[in-house]
N, C-alpha and C positions, 0 to 999 in steps of 0.2 A: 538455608533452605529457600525457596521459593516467596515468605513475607522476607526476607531480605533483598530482595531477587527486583531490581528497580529496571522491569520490560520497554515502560513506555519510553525512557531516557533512548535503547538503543534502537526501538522502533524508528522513534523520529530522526536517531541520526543516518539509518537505513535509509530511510524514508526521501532524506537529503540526498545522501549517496545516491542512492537510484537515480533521483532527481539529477545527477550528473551525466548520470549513462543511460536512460532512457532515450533521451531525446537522440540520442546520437548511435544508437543500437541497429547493427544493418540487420536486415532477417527477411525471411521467407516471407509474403504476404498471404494470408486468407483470405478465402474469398467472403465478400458480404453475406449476412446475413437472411436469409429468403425469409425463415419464418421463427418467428420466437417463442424458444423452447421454452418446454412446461421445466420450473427449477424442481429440486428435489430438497428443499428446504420453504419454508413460509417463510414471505418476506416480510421485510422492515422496510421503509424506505426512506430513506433523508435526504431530501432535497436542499437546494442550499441558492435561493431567488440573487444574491449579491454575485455570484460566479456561473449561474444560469444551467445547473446540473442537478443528478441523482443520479443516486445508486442504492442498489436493495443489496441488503444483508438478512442472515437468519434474523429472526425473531427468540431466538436464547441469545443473543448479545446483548449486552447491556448498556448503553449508553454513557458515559463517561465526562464531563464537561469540565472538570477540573484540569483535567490534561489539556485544554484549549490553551491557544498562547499566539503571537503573533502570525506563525505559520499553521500549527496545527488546527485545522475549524472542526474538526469529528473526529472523535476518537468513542469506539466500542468495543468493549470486552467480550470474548466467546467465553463458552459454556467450563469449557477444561479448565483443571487445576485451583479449584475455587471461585469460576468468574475470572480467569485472567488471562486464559488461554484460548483461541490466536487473539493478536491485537490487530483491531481494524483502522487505520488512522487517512484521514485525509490532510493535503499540504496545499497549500497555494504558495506560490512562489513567483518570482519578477523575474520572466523567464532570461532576463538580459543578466541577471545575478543570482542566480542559484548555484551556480560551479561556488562563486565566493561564501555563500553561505551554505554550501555543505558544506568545504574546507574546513571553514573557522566552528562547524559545530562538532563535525566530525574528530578534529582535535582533542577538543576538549569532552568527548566523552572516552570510555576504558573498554570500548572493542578491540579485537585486533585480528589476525589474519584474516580480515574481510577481502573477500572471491565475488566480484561481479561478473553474474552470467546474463548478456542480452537474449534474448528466445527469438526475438524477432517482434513482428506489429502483428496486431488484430483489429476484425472489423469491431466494433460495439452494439449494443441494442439497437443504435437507430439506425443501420446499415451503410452510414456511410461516416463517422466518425472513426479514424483510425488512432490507434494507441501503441504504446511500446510496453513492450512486457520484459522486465527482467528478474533474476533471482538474484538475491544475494546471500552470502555464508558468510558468519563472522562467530569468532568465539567472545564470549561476553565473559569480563575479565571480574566482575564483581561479583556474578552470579555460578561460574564457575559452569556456564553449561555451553551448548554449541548452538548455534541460532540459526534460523531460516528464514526467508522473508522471499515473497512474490509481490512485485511493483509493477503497477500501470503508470504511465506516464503520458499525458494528454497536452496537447499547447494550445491556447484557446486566448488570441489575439496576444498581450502582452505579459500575460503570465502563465504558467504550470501546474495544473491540477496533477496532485502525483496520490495515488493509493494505495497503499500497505499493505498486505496480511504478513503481520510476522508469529511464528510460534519456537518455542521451544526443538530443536533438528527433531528429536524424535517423533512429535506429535504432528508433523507437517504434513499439509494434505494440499499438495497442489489441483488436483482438481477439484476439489471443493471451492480452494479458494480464486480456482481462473473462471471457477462457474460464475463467484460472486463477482470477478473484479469485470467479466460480460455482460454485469447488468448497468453498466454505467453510462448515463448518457448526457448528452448535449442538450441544453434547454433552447 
């Protein structure tokens, strides 16, 4: 069942993957942002002064810091499923080797039929930072369930800000989570 169910392991290997196909995702452009919308959630917001960013999340997520790791700098849990559903993760990555370390991470975790779909770029909060937006689909072979995930993808001089929302295929709310991954900006 779901306390056996180890989310954050395939989060961040998503996390990585995107981090392959974002930056290189052709897509439709949106146009900037004129005025910024009222959200339909209270935010959170985590700023992060070492990579010169933020982004707001609800405020029923919960905060996470055990899952930090060399890549990972934020990780928060949503409200579903006990606290554990969607997963919010932030990644920084050395944009000149992120192909090789999703590889070697993606390996060694137990997804499999993972489907990367690029959507294209969007503007961001501060109207003129552009990002790449993909989904990806993978079945989660420990968990026994079908996975979703919506990825931002940012370059911001030598490395990759990349942002997660993954959930469970059933519980997936993609605009919920393109509302949240819109609040992301540039410092």
């Amino acid at each position: 069942m779901l306390k056996h169910f180890n989310l954050f392991s395939m989060v961040l290997a998503v996390s990585i993957t995107i981090a392959l196909f974002a930056v290189c995702a052709p897509g439709a452009e949106t146009p900037p942002a004129n005025v910024t919308q009222e959200l339909s959630f209270t935010p959170l917001t985590y700023t992060n002064d070492q990579y010169s960013f933020l982004i707001q999340y609800p405020d029923n997520y919960k905060e996470d810091k055990s899952k930090e790791n060399d890549t990972t700098i934020f990780n928060a849990v949503g409200p579903l499923a006990g606290n554990r559903i969607p997963v919010l993760t932030v990644n920084i990555f050395d944009a000149d080797k992120a192909a090789d370390q999703g590889i070697d991470l993606l390996k060694s975790r137990s997804g499999s039929d993972i489907k990367i779909t690029p959507l294209g770029e969007i503007t961001l909060a501060d109207g003129k930072t552009r990002g790449k937006i993909s989904t990806v689909a993978w079945y989660n072979n420990d968990a026994k369930f079908d996975m979703r995930g919506l990825s931002l993808g940012v370059i911001k001089g030598n490395y990759q800000i990349t942002v997660t929302i993954t959930s469970i295929f059933v519980m997936y709310n993609e605009d919920k989570y393109m509302e949240i991954l819109k609040t992301f900006e540039l410092k």
